[in-house]
N, C-alpha and C positions, 0 to 999 in steps of 0.2 A: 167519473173515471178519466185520469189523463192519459194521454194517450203516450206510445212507449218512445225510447227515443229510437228502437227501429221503424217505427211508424213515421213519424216526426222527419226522418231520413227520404225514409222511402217517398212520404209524399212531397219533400223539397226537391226531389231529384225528378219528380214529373215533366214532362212537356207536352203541349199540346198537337206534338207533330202526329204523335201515333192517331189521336183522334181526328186532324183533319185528313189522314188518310182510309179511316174508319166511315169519314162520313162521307167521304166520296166514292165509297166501294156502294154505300146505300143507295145511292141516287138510282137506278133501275125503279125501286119503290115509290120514288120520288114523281115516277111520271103515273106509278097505277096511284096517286092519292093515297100515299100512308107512308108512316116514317119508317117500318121496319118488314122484314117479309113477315107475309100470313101467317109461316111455320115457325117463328120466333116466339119459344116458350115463357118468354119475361113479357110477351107483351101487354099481357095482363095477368091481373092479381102478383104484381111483381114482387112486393114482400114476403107474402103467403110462398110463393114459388122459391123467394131466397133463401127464405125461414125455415122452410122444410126441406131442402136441399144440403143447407149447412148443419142441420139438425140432424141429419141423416147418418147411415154408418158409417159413409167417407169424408164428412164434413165437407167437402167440396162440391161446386159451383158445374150441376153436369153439364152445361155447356157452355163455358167461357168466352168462344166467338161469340155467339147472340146476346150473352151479355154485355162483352167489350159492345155490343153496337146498337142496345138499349140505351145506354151508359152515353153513348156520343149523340144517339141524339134527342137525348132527354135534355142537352143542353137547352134547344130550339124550347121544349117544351115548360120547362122550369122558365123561362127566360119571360115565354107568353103568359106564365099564370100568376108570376109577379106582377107584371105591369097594371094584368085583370086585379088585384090585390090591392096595389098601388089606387087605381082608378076609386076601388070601393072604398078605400078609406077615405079617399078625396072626399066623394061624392058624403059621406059619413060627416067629416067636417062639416061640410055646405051644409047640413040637416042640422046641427046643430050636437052632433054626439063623437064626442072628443073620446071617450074611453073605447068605441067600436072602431074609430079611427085609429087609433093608438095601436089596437089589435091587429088592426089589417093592413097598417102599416108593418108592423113586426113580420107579417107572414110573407111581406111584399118583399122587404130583404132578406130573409130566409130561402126564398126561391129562387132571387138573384144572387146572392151567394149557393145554391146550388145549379144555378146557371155554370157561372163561372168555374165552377172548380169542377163539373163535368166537361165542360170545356177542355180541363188538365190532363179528362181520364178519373175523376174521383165520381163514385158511386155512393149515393146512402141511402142503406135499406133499413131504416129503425132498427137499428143495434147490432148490423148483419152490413159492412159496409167494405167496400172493394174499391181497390182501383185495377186501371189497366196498364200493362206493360208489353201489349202488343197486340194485333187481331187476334191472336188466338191466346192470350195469357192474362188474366185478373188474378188479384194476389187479395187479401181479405188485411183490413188495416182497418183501426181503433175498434176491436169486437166490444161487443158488449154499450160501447158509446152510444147515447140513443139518438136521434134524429137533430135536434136541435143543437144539444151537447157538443156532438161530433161536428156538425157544420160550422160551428165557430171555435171550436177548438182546432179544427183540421183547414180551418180557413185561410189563406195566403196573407190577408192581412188582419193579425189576432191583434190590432190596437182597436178596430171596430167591437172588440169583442166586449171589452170592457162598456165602451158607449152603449152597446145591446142590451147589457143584463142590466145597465141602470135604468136605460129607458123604458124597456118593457116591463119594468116593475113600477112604471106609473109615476116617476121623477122628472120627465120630461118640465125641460124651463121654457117660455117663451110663451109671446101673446097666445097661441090656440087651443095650448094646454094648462090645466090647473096644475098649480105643484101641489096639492094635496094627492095619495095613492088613487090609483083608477080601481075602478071595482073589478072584482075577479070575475062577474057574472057576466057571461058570455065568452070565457076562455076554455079553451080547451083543457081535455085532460093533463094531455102533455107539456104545458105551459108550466 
């Protein structure tokens, strides 16, 4: 599903001023050790919580604030589980298995590409995806787009997008990788 040209609008006209005001409203949290307060309903199971929220009779997001600042600082967090990603597919090569690296490379910019565009204000909840346009205001952009889809469709720089969908289908050129296809065993569903 591409995405609409209100969407497409909406997400060029982001900045990321709203969220580093977001994430400085946080910082009290910051000193009890956690990125969001206790009573922030997205703090867990946050899909399940977006999923059946927008599924619901008002299709809307019951609490906007806590998600604008899930949303900011999922940055930090997307940010730390690429690099974790990153490390693992390293470590994958050094072993000697180029298609597990390949994978966990993929996942590795995937997460730093939703670093970054949380960074914006952009949120994605598997198919269920939001951004922010103020502490107390999120607006619901590419529905239906699912995780991966969305992140490089909705992404700031969609020339990588092309590079992605040929590399992660196992085309990768260069000494570490075979250019024959990488096997699918050990891919996820959603891949």
């Amino acid at each position: 599903m591409t995405l609409t040209a209100s969407d497409q609008t909406a997400l060029g006209n982001l900045s990321s001023n709203e969220i580093a005001k977001i994430i400085t409203s946080l910082g009290p949290n910051f000193v009890q050790a956690r990125w969001l307060g206790q009573l922030n309903r997205y703090s867990k199971n946050t899909d399940k919580t977006v999923g059946s929220e927008t599924a619901g009779a008002t299709g809307r997001i019951a609490r906007p604030k806590q998600l604008s600042q899930y949303i900011a600082a999922s940055c930090f967090l997307h940010a730390a589980d690429g690099w974790s990603y990153l490390g693992k597919s390293m470590l994958s090569l050094l072993r000697g298995d180029p298609h597990r690296s390949l994978h966990l490379a993929y996942y590795a910019e995937l997460r730093a590409a939703m670093s970054l565009m949380a960074t914006r204000g952009v949120g994605i909840f598997n198919g269920r995806n939001f951004i922010v346009l103020g502490a107390n205001n999120v607006k619901s952009v590419g529905k239906g787009n699912r995780t991966h889809q969305f992140a490089w469709e909705a992404s700031p720089d969609r020339g990588v997008e092309s590079r992605r969908r040929f590399a992660h289908k196992g085309h990768l050129r260069g000494p570490f990788f075979s250019t024959r296809k990488a096997s699918r065993k050990g891919h996820c569903a959603g891949c």
